[in-house]
Each structure stands twice: as structure tokens, then as C-alpha cells.
N, C-alpha and C positions, 0 to 999 in steps of 0.2 A: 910678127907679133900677133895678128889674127888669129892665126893657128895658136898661139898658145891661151890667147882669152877663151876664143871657144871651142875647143877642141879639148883642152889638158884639163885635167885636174893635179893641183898638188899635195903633196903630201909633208906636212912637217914632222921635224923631229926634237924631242925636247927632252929632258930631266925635270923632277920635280925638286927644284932647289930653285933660291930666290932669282940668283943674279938670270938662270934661264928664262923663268916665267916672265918677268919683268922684259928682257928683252924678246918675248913674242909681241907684244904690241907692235913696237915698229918694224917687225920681220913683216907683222899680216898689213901693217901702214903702206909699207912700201909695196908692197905686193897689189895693194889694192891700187895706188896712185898709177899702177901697171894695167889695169884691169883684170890681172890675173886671180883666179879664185881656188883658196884653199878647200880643200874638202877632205882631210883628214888629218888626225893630230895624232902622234906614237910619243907617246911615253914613257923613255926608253928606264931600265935600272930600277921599278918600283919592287920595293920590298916586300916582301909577301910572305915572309917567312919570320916570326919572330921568338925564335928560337934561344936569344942569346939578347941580352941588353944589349949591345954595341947594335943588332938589329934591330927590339923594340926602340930603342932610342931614333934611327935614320927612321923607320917606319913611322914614328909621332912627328918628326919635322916634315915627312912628306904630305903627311896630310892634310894640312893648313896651302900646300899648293895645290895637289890634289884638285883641293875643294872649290879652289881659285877657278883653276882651267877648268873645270868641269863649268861652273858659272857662268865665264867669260865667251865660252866657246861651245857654247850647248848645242849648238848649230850644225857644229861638224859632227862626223864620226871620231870618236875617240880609243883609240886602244893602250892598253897599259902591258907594257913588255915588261915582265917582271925580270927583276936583278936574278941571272942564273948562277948558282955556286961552284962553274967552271964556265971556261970561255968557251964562246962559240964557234966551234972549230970541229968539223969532219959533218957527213951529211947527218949522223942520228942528231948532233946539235942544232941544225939548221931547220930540220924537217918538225924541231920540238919549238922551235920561234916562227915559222912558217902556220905551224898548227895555231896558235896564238894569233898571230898578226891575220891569218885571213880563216879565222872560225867563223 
């Protein structure tokens, strides 16, 4: 457990929907009653594209968490993996969430 208090950093991983946000308090609760400390949040599926109402629509709900977790957790680094319009699958998809996650 040493080794993981001071040595590790973690990394969470979330959705911007209610029931997730709400359950990061007690992910980072317990985390902490560990001593273990987060240091960075991924926000995985955010809409970036509002192309079509069924997207402007999920992109207006995300916002209000969005807005939450940026507030709540100003602290950490935060990155937002936008919702990609195929799955990520073969290395061009990987090296395009890669490019993302550590710009």
C-alpha cells in the first residue's frame, strides 16, 4: 500500500451523465480513506459534434455535468475523449484517442 500512496498516481474514468458524476464522490471517498490520490479525470463519450439534434440534444445534457466536474475537481487534470462516430478499433483509431488523451 506504500507504494501505491506514494509512488502511483491514478487515473479515473467517467461519462458526463448524472448517475456517473454523482457516483465519483465516493469513488474519490474511498480512494482517499486509502490514501491513494487521483490525478487525473477522462471523460470518456463527450459530444463534440452537433450535427443533428439527437446530438445537439446529448450535447445540452452533457453540459450541466460537464460544468459540475470541471468545478468539483479543478484540481486534477482533466481530459475530455470526445464520442468518436466509429469504434475504436485498428491502430489509426487508437493513435486518434492517444493524440487526445496525452496532447
Amino acid at each position: 500500500m506504500e507504494f501505491l500512496r506514494d509512488r502511483v498516481g491514478f487515473t479515473l474514468v467517467t461519462i458526463a451523465e448524472a448517475l456517473a458524476v454523482e457516483q465519483l464522490e465516493s469513488i474519490f471517498s474511498e480512494l482517499n480513506d486509502y490514501g491513494l490520490k487521483v490525478q487525473q479525470l477522462i471523460i470518456n463519450n463527450v459530444v463534440k459534434d452537433d450535427s443533428s439534434e439527437f446530438l445537439r440534444t446529448k450535447a445540452r445534457q452533457q453540459r450541466n455535468h460537464l460544468e459540475l466536474i470541471y468545478k468539483r475537481y479543478a484540481n486534477l487534470r482533466i481530459v475530455e475523449l470526445p464520442l468518436f462516430s466509429q469504434e475504436v478499433k485498428g491502430l489509426d483509431r487508437l493513435q486518434e484517442v492517444a493524440r487526445v488523451l496525452f496532447e
